[in-house]
C-alpha positions in Angstrom: 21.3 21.9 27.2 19.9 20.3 30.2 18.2 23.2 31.4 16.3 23.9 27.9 12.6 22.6 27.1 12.2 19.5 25.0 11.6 21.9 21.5 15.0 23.8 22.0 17.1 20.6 22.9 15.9 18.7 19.8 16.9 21.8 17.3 19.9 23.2 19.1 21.5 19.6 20.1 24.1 19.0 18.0 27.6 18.2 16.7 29.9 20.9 17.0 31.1 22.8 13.9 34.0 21.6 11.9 36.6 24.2 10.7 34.6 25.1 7.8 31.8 26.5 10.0 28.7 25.2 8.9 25.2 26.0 9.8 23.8 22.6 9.3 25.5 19.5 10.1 27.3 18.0 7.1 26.5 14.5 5.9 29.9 12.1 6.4 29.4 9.6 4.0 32.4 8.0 4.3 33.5 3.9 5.6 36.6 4.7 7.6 38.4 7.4 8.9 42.3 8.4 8.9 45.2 8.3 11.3 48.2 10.4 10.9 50.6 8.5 13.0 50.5 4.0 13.6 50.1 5.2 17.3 46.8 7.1 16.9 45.5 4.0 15.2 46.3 1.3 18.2 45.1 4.0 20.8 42.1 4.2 19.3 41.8 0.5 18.5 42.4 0.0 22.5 39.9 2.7 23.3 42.0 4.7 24.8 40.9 7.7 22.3 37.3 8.2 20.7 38.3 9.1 17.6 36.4 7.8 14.3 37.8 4.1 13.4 34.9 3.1 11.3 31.3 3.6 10.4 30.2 -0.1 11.1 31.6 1.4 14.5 30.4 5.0 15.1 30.4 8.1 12.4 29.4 12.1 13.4 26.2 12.0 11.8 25.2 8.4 14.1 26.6 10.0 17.1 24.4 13.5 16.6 21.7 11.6 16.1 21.8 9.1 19.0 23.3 12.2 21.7 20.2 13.9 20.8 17.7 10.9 21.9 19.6 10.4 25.4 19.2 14.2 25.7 15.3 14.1 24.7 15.0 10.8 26.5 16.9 11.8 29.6 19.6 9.2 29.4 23.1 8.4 30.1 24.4 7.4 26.5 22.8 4.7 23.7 23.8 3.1 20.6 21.9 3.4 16.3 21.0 0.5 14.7 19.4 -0.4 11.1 16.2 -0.3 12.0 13.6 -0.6 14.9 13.7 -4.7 15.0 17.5 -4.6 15.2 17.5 -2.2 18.2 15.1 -5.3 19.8 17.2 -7.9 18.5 20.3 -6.2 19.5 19.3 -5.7 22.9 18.4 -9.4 23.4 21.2 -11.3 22.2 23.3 -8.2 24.0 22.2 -8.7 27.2 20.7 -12.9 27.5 22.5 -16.1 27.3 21.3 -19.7 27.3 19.3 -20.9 30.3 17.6 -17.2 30.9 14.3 -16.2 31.2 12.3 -13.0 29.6 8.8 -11.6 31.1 7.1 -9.3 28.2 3.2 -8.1 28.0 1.5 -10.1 25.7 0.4 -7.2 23.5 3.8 -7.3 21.1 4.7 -5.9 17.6 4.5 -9.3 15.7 8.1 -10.0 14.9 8.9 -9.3 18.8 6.7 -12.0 19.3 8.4 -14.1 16.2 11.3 -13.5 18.0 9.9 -15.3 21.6 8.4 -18.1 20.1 11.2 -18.9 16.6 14.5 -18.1 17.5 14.5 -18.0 21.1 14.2 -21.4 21.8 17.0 -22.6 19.4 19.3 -20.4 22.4 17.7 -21.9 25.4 16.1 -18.9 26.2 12.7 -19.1 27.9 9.7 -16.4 28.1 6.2 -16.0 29.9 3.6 -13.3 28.8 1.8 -10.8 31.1 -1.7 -9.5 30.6 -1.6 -5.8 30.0 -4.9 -6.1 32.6 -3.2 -7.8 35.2 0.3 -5.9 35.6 -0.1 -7.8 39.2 0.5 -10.9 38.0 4.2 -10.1 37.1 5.8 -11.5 40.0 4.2 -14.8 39.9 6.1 -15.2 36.7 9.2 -14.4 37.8 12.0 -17.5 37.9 15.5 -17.1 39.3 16.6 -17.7 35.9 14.7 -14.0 34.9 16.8 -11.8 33.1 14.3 -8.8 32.4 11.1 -7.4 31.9 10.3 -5.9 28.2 6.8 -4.0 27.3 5.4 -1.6 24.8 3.2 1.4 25.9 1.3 1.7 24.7 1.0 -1.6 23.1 1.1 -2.4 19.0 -1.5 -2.8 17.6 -4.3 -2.7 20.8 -3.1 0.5 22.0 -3.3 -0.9 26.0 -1.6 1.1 28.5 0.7 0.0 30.7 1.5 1.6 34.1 5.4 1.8 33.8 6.1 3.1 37.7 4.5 0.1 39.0 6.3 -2.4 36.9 9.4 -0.7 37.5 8.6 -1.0 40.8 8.7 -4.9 40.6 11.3 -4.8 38.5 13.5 -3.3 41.2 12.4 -5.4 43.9 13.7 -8.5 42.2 16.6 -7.3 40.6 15.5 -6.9 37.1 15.9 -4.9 34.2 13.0 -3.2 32.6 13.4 -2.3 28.9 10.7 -0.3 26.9 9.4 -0.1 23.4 8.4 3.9 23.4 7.9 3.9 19.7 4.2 4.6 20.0 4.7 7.4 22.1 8.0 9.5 21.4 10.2 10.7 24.3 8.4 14.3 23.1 4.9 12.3 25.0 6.4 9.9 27.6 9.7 9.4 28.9 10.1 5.9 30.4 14.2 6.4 31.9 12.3 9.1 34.0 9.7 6.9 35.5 12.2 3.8 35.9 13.1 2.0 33.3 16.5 0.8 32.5 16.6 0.7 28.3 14.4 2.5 26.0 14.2 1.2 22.3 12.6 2.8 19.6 12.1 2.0 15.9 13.1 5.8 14.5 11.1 4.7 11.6 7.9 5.5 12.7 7.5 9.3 14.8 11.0 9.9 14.3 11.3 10.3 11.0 7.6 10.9 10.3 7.6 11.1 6.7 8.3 7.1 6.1 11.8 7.8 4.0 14.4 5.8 6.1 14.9 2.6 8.3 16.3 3.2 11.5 16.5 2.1 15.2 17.8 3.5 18.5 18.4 1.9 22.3 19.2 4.3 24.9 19.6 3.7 28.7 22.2 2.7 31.3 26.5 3.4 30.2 27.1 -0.5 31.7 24.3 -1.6 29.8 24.6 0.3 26.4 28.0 -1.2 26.1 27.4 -4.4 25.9 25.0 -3.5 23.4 27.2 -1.4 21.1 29.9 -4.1 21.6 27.4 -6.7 20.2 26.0 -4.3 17.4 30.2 -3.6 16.2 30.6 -7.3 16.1 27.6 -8.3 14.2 27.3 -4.8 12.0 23.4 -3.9 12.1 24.5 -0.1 12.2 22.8 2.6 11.2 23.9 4.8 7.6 25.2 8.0 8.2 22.7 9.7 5.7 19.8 7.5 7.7 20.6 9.5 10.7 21.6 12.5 9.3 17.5 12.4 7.8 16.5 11.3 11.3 18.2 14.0 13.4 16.8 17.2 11.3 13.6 15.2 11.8 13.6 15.5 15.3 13.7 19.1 15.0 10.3 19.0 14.4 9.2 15.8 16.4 7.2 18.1 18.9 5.0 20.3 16.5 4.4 16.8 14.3 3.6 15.2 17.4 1.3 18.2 18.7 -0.5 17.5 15.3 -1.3 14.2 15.0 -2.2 14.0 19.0 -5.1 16.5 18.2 -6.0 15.1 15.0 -6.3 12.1 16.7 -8.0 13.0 19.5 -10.9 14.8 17.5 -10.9 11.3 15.0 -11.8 9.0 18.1 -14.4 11.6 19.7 -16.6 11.9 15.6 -15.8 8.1 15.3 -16.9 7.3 18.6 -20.3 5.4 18.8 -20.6 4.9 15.5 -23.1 2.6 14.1 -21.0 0.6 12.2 -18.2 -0.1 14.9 -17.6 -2.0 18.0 -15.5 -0.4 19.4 -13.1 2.8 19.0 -9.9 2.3 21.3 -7.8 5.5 22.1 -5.5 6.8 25.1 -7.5 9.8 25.7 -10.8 9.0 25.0 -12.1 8.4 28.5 -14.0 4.9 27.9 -10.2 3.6 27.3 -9.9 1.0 29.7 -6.3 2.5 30.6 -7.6 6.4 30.4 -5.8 7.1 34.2 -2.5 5.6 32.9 -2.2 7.7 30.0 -3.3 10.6 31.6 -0.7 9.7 34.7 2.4 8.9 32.2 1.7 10.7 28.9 1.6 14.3 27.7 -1.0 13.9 25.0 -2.5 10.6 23.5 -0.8 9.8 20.7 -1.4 9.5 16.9 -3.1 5.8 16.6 -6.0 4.9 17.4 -8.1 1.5 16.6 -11.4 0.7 15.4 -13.0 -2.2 15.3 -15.9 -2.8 12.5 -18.8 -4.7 13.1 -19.4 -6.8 10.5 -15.5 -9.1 11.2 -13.2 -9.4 8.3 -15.3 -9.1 5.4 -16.4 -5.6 7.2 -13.2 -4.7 7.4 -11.9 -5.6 4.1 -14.7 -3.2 2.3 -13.8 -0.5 4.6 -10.1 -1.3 3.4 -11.2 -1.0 0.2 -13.3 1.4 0.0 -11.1 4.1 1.5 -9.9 7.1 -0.8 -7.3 9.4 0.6 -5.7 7.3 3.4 -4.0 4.4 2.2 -3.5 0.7 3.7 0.5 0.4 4.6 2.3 -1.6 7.1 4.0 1.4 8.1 2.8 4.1 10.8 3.4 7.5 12.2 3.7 9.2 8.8 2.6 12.6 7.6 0.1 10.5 5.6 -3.1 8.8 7.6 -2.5 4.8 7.4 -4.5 1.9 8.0 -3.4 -1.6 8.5 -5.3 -5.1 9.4 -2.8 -6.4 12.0 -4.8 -10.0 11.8 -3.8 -10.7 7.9 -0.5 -8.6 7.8 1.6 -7.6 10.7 0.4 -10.1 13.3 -1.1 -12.8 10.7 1.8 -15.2 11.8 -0.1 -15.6 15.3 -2.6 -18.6 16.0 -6.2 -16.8 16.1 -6.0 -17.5 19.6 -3.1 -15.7 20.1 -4.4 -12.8 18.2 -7.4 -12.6 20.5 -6.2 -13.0 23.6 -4.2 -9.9 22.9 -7.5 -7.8 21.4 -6.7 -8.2 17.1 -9.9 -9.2 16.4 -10.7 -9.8 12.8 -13.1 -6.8 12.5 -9.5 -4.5 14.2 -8.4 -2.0 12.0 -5.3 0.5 13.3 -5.6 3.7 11.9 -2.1 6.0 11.9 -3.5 9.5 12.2 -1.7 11.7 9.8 -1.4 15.5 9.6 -3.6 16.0 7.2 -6.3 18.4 8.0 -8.8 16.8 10.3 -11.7 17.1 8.4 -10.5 15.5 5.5 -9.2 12.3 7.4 -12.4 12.3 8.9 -14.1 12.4 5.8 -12.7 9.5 4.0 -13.0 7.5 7.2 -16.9 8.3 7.2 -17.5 7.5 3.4 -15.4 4.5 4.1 -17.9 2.8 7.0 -21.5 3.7 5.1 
């Protein structure tokens, strides 16, 4: 499959037929699996055969799914979880012990940061934050205790870019690992193993599934590092359902037309939205004010499906446009088929101090938008009515 464009690997990767002959893959909803002989059971237990032990473990439909993310990603192997935070979580408590040290961007989905500043302190783990505008200040962070360095581009909810060659650049010079959040982006729009990182997480929730039916998560990277994760995740059990990523991989079939969609829906939203009277500010990849513009343009295929907007007028502002909006509807959620809209300051990021919020660009006028697939006009529409 290597030699096949992105479209053709994510419809014609997949697990090989079973003696019935199927077309499409079959769900296997089932715990365990059977041995015919005691010794087929301890060789597998002493993986010295892959054979299906347990679901909590691996199952077809998990394996399909993952297989085809390394091979869209570009990477060795990688390991399901429940959902997008358990792929995080997973990966930290897979890789650190007590006494290490973690450098991230500042500019992180809330319950990463909930995860910095709660729980890792109660392990001895220590972090420092990076300003996504000043990438150069990395390596005066850096403590012989530093384990890795962990970023999203772009960033949730700011939408800052992120120039992932020249952290992987530092990375490398000091010995460290670099894991990446590419949920905002898809491996169909950026592919991170490619321009040096060593771990790629995504919550499949979002672009993967793209029609917000099932919870699911994904890490993919390195074999020596991917098995310390998967030995962690089979301990502790936050595994992925079988019919979870039987949903997700038929939904990566289509990950490249959806994503073709909501790029140039969005794309179009930013340009009408752009100097309006009412707003700030209107944030997006490939808009060419974006501070970031060269980075996306250098590291991404298109610019995505979100974009930002920041009213005028603060909260309140934002709370009538919330409120006042018809067709799209206010959700935590994003990369649907559906436009969103959330208020990262009083829901997904609310737990921050105000200070926190702003030094990482959630004002309280910041509204994210999830551009949906909707036709254009109509998502433009509603949006208008919405700001008068």
């Amino acid at each position: 499959m290597e030699n096949y464009s992105f479209e053709t690997k994510a419809i014609r990767a997949q697990l090989e037929r079973s003696e019935n002959n199927e077309h499409s893959v079959p769900l296997y909803l089932t715990s365990s699996f059977v041995f015919d002989e005691a010794e087929d059971m301890r060789a597998a237990f002493n993986d010295e055969d892959d054979t299906f032990i347990y679901s909590r473990y691996t199952n077809p439909n998990t394996n399909e799914f993952v297989n085809k993310v390394c091979l869209l990603e570009g990477a060795e192997v990688g390991v399901s979880t429940a959902s997008g935070m358990a792929a995080i979580f997973t990966t930290f408590m897979a890789l650190l012990k007590s006494g290490d040290h973690v450098i991230s961007c500042s500019s992180v989905f809330g319950a990463t940061h909930a995860i910095f500043t709660k729980y890792f302190p109660k392990w001895n783990i220590t972090h420092s934050y990076f300003n996504t505008n000043n990438v150069e200040g990395i390596e005066k962070l850096i403590k012989p205790e530093t384990k890795f360095i962990y970023l999203e581009t772009p960033t949730n909810p700011a939408i800052e870019l992120i120039d992932l060659e020249f952290v992987s650049g530092i990375a490398k010079k000091h010995n460290l690992l670099l894991i990446v959040d590419n949920c905002f982006a898809t491996p169909y729009l950026q592919q991170p193993i490619k321009l040096g990182a060593d771990l790629v997480v995504h919550s499949a929730t979002k672009y993967m599934d793209g029609q917000g039916r099932v919870l699911g998560g994904v890490v993919v990277g390195k074999k020596e590092l991917i098995n310390d994760i998967y030995l962690f995740g089979r301990l502790t059990g936050p595994s992925m359902s079988p019919f979870n990523a039987w949903v997700l991989s038929k939904s990566l079939e289509t990950l490249a037309l959806r994503m073709d969609r909501h790029c140039d829906n969005a794309l179009y939203i930013a340009q009408k939205l752009e100097g309006h009277a009412e707003l700030e500010n209107v944030s997006y990849p490939f808009l060419p004010s974006h501070p970031h513009h060269q980075i996306a343009k250098k590291q991404m295929k298109a610019g995505g499906g979100i974009l930002t907007i920041t009213l005028k007028g603060g909260y309140e502002a934002a709370k009538n446009f919330l409120n006042k909006l018809q067709m799209i509807k206010i959700s935590p959620n994003l990369g649907d088929a559906r436009s969103i809209v959330t208020h990262p300051a009083s829901s997904t990021h609310c737990k921050l101090s105000e200070a926190e919020r702003l030094n990482v660009g959630i004002t309280p006028g910041l509204i994210r938008v999830s551009i949906g697939l909707e036709n254009k006009e109509d998502i433009l529409k509603d949006l208008l009515q919405a700001l008068k």
